[in-house]
N, C-alpha and C positions, 0 to 999 in steps of 0.2 A: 695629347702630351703637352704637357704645362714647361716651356722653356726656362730656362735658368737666365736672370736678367742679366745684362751688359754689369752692372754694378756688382750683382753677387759672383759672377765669374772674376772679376779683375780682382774682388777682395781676397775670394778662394786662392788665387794666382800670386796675388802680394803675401799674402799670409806663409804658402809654401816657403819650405827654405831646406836647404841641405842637410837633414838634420846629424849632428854630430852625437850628440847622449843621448841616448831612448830609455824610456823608465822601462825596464825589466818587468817591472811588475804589474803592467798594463797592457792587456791582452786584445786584439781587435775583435769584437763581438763577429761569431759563424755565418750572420746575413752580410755583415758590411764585407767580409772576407771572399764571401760566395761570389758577390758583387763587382769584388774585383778582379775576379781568378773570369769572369766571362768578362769583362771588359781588356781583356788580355787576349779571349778568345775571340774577340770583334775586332781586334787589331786591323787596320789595313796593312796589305802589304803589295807589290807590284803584282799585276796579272793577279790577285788573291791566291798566288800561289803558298804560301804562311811558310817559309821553312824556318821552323822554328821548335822548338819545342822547352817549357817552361818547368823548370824545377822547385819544387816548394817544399823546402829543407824546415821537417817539422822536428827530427833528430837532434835533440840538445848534440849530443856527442859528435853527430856528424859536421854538424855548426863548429864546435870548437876545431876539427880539423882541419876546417877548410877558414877559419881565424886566422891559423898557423901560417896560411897561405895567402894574407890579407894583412898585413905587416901590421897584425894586432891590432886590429882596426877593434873598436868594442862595439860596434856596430851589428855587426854580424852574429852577434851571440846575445845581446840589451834586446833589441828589435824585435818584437812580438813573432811577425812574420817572417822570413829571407827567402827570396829567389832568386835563383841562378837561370841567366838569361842562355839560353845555346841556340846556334845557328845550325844547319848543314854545311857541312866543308865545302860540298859542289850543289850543283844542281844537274840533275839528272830528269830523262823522258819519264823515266818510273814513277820519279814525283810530281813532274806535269801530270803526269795520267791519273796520279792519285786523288789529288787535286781537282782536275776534272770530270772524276769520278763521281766524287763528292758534291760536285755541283751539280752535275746531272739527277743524282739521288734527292737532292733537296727540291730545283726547281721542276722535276717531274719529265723530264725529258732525257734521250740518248745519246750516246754519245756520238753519233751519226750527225748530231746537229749541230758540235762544237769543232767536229773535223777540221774544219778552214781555221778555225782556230789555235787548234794543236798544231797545225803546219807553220803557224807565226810565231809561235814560240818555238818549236824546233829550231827553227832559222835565227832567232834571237839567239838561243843558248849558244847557236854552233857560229854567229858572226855577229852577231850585234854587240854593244859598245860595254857590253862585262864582261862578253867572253873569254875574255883574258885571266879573267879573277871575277870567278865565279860565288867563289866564300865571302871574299871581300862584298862581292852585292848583297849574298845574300845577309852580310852584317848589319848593312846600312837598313833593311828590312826590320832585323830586329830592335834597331834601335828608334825605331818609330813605332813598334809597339813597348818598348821603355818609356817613351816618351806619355804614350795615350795611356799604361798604368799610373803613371805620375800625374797625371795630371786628373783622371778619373779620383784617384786614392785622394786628391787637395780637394776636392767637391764634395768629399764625404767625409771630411776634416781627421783624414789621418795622413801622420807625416813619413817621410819617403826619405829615403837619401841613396843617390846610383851612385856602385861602386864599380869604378874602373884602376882603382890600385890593388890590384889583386892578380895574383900568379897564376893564370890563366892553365897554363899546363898542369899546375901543382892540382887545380883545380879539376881537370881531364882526371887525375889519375886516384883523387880520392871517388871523386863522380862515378869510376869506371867507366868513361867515355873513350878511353883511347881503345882503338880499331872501332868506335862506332861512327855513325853517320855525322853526329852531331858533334860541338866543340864549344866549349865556354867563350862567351862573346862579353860579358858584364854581368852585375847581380846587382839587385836594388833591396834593401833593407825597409821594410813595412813596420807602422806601432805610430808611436805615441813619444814626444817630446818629452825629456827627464826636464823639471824642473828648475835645476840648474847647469842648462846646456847654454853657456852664454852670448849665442848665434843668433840665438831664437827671437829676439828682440832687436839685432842687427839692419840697417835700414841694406835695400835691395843698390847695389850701387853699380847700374845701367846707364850706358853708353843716351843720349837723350833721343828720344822718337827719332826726332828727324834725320839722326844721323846712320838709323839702321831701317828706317822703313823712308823709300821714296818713291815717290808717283812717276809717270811716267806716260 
């Protein structure tokens, strides 16, 4: 594997930007698309337990309802691609197990050998320091694979913009998510810069290094 240099990462990084206008009419080619629907699937998440589950609103029509519910953002309907980000309300053993399930199926071994390990997470879900608010954890999960789509999607020079002004419930209820496990947490808008988005050329205006990274 051929690494991506320190210069082409920071420019991919500077380039990114919130995109406000997407050209409609510029579609993300089906590899780069593919490319990003598994680097969503490669998310980290704590314990790799992923509770997540990613929606990819290919539905013109359904798009325009869930606009409604996005204080007309044109984001949301311009935008090649839209996903809607959901979390699991709780976390539950069923998903631990599912979870570990899963691992055992990949790396070739029983679940006999992760025992000691389900016992730590049991113990975490039932006293450890989420257990209070369990959805709330599992939010911050998903928003760290928000993060790794975004940033995956500027490496392969397609623009992004996360949407968190949007009515989340409204959004449950066109989704059909209410009484499911899962619950709208954010959506991020996938495509292509319209031409005359006038952001796009906006210089990035960050706090300076040293005053958000220090050594120690």
């Amino acid at each position: 594997m051929t690494p991506s240099t320190p210069d082409q990462l920071l420019r991919q990084l500077d380039w990114r930007y919130a995109t406000k206008r997407f050209d409609p009419q510029r579609t993300i080619a089906p590899a780069t698309w593919s490319a990003l629907e598994q680097a969503l699937q490669l998310a980290p998440s704590s314990f790799g337990l992923q509770p997540w589950k990613f929606l990819v609103i290919d539905d013109k029509e359904l798009r325009q309802q869930l606009r409604q519910h996005s204080w007309g953002q044109s984001q949301v309907g311009d935008a090649s691609h839209y996903v809607v980000f959901t979390g699991l309300r709780t976390m539950t053993m069923a998903h631990v197990d599912r979870a570990l399930q899963r691992q055992c199926e990949v790396r070739g071994v029983t679940m006999a050998t992760v025992a000691g390990y389900r016992s730590v997470l049991e113990g975490f879900l039932a006293k450890g320091w989420a257990a209070g608010d369990l959805g709330g954890w599992n939010t911050r999960q998903v928003y760290l694979a928000l993060g790794q789509f975004m940033t995956a999607a500027a490496m392969l020079g397609v623009d992004t913009c996360p949407m968190e002004g949007i009515d989340m419930a409204g959004y449950d209820r066109v989704l059909g998510l209410d009484g499911s496990p899962f619950t709208t947490r954010c959506a991020c808008a996938a495509g292509y810069r319209s031409a005359d988005d006038k952001y796009a050329e906006a210089k990035k205006a960050r706090f300076p290094l040293g005053e958000v990274v220090e050594h120690r």
